[in-house]
N, C-alpha and C positions, 0 to 999 in steps of 0.2 A: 597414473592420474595424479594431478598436485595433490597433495594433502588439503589446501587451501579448499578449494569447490570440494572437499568434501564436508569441511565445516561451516561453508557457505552455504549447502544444502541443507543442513542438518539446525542453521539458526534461522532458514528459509521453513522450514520444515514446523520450527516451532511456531515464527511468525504467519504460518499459514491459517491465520484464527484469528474473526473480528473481535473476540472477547479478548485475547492477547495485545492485539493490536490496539486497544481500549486501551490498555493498562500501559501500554508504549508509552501513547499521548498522555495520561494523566500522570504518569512517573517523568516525564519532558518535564510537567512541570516545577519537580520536584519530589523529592522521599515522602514516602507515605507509609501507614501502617495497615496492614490487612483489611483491618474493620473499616478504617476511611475509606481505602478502595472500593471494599463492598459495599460503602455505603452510597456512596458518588456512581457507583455501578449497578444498583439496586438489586444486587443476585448476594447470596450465601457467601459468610463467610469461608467456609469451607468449599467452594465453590473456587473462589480467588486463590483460596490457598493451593489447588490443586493445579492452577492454570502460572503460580507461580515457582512451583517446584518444578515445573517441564522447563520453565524460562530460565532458571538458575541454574539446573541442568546444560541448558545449551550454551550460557554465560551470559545472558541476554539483561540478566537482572544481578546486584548482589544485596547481599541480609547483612544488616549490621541490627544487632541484639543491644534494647533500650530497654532495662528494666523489664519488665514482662514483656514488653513490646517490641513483632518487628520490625522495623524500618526496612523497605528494599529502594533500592533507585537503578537505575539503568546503569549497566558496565562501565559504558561510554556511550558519552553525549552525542557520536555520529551517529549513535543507531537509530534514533527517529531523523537527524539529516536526509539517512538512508529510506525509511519508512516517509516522511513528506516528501519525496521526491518522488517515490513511486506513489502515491497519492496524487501532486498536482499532473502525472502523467495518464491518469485514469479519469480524473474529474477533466480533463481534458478530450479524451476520448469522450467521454460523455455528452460532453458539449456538441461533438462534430455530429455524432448521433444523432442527440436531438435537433441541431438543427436540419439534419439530410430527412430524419420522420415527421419533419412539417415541409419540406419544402411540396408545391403541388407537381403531380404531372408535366403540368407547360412549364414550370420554370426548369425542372429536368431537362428538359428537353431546349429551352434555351438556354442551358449553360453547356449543354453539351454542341450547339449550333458555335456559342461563340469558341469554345474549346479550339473546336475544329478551325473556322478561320482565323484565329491567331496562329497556328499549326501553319496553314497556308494549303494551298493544292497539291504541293509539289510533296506533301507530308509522308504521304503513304507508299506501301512496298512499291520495288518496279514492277512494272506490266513488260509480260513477255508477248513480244509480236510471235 
């Protein structure tokens, strides 16, 4: 197996968590210190801290040490590239969703009427005589 999928699973792995994926987006938009995270995030300091030692671990994030403070920012800039694209692919799916659990009965059923005749007659398997 490539080496590659398997540190692709394993930064999958850590991105596999809305509180991670929080800290994606707010670190897009630049370095921050633990306490602003958690504050912008409204959960424990220690809380962040723990969710960003798994992330630095994976490389997902790096520390640079400011006087008592630390700064982390993201490795690289692709990784929320990577993370909003599979976001507009889900807020997407969402969309189709809701609009197919409003659509009524009859209009089901007339889109599958017009489905078919664009298809045409001749659409379907052959009939054996």
């Amino acid at each position: 197996m490539d080496e590659v999928y398997k540190l692709q699973a394993e930064v999958l792995k850590t991105l596999a968590n809305p509180r991670r994926l929080e800290i994606v987006h707010l670190l897009a938009e630049g370095p921050r210190e633990v306490s602003r995270l958690a504050e912008e995030m409204g959960i424990s300091q220690p809380n962040v801290s723990q969710h960003l030692a798994l992330m630095r671990s994976s490389g997902v994030v790096e520390a640079e040490r400011d006087g008592r403070e630390v700064r982390y920012r993201l490795s690289d800039p692709e990784i929320i590239v990577a993370c909003e694209t599979m976001r507009c692919v889900l807020v997407r799916r969402l969309a189709r969703i809701s609009v197919a659990a409003t659509r009524t009965p009859g209009e089901v059923v007339a889109g599958r009427a017009a489905a078919a005749s664009a298809i045409g007659p001749d659409a379907g398997p052959p009939v054996s005589s």
